[in-house]
C-alpha positions as CSV (number, residue, x, y, z in Angstrom):
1,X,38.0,-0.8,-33.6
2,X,37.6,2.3,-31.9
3,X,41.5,3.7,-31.5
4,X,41.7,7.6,-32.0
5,X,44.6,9.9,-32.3
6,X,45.7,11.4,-29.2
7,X,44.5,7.7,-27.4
8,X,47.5,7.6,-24.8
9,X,49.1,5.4,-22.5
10,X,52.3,5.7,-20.0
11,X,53.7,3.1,-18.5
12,X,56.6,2.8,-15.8
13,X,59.6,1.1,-15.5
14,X,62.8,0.2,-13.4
15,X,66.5,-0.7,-15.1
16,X,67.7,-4.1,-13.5
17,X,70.8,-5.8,-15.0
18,X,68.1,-8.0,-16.9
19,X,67.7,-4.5,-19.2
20,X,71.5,-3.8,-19.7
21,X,73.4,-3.5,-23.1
22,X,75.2,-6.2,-21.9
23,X,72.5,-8.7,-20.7
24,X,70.3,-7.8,-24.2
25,X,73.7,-8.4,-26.2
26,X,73.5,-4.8,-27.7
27,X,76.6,-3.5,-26.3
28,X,78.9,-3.6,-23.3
29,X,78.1,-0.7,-20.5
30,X,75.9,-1.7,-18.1
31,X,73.2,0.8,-19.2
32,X,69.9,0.5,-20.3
33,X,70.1,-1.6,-23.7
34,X,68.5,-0.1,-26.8
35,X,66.8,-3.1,-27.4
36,X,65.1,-3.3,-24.2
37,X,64.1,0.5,-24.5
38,X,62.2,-0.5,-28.0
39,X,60.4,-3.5,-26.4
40,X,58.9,-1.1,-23.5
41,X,58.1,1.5,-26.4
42,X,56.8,-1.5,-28.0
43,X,54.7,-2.3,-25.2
44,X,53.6,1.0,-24.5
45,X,52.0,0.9,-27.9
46,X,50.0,-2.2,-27.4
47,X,49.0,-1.1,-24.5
48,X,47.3,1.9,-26.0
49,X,45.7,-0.4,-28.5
50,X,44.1,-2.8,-26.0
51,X,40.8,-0.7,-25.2
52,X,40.0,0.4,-28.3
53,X,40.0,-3.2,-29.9
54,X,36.8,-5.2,-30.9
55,X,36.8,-9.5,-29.7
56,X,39.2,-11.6,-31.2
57,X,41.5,-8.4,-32.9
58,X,45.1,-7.4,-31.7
59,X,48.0,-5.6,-32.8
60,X,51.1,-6.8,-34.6
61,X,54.3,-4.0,-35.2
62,X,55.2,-3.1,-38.6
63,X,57.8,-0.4,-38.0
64,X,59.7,1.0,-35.6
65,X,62.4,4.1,-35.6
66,X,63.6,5.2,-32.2
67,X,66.5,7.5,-31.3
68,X,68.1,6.5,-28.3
69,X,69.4,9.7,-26.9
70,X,70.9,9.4,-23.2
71,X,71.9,6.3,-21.0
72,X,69.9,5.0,-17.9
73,X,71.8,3.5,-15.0
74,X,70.7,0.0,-13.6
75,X,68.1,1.2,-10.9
76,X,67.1,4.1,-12.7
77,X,62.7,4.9,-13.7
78,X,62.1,5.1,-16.8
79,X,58.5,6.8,-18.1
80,X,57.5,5.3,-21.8
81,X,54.6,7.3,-23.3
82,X,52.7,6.6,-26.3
83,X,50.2,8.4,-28.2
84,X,48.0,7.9,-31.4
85,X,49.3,10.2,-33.7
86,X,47.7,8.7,-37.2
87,X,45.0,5.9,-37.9
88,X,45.0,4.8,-41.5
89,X,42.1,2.1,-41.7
90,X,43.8,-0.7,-39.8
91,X,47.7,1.0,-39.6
92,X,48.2,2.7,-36.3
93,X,51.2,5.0,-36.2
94,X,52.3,6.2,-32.3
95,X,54.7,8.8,-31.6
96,X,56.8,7.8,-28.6
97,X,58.9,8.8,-25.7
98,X,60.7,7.7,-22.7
99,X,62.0,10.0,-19.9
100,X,64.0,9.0,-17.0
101,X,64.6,11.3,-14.0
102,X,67.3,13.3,-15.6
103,X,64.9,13.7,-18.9
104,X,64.1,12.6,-22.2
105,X,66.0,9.1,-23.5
106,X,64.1,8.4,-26.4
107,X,62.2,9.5,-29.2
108,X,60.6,7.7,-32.5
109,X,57.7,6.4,-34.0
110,X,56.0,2.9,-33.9
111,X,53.4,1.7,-36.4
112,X,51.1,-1.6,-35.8
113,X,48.7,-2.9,-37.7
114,X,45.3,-4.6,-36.5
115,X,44.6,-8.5,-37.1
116,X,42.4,-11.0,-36.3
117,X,44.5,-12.7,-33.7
118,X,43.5,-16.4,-35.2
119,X,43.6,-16.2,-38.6
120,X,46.8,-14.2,-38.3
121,X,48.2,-17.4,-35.8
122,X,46.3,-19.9,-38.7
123,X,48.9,-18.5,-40.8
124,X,52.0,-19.7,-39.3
């Protein structure tokens, strides 16, 4: 495993009614759901994990805390930035963040752990 702090990653995305509080069951304004705002932080995190991983090794999440601060409207680009901020042996804590283009929507941490993909499936 080679994953640093201050590793990176941004990824982009567009509200569709798919991503709604309403469609996710988290709420009824069609805004962007909480729920779907965690799975693209989510994402955003494994995303920054993939290069520094050795064969057969991936990421599962442990914890996640993230404020959801402002609503998107269906259509609107959302940015979903994560970054390294600690690496404790195989625990990987990111700090992230999620803009859209009238600014910051979210804040919060996610923390993921590194496992051998199929001994951690063998355990099912």
């Amino acid at each position: 495993m080679t994953i640093s702090v201050g590793d990176t990653v941004t990824l982009g995305f567009t509200v569709h009614e798919e991503d709604t509080a309403i469609a996710v069951g988290s709420g009824d304004v069609p805004v962007l759901g909480t729920p779907r705002l965690v799975a693209w932080c989510e994402a955003a995190t494994v995303a920054a994990a993939t290069d520094g991983l050795g064969a057969g090794q991936t990421t599962v999440g442990t914890n996640v805390s993230i404020d959801h601060l402002a609503p998107t409207a269906v259509g609107g680009s959302v940015s979903v930035m994560a970054s390294v901020s600690a690496v404790d042996g195989r625990q990987i804590t990111y700090e992230v963040s999620a803009v859209d283009d009238n600014g910051p929507i979210g804040q919060g941490t996610v923390t993921r752990v590194v496992v051998d993909r199929e001994r951690f499936i063998s355990r099912l």
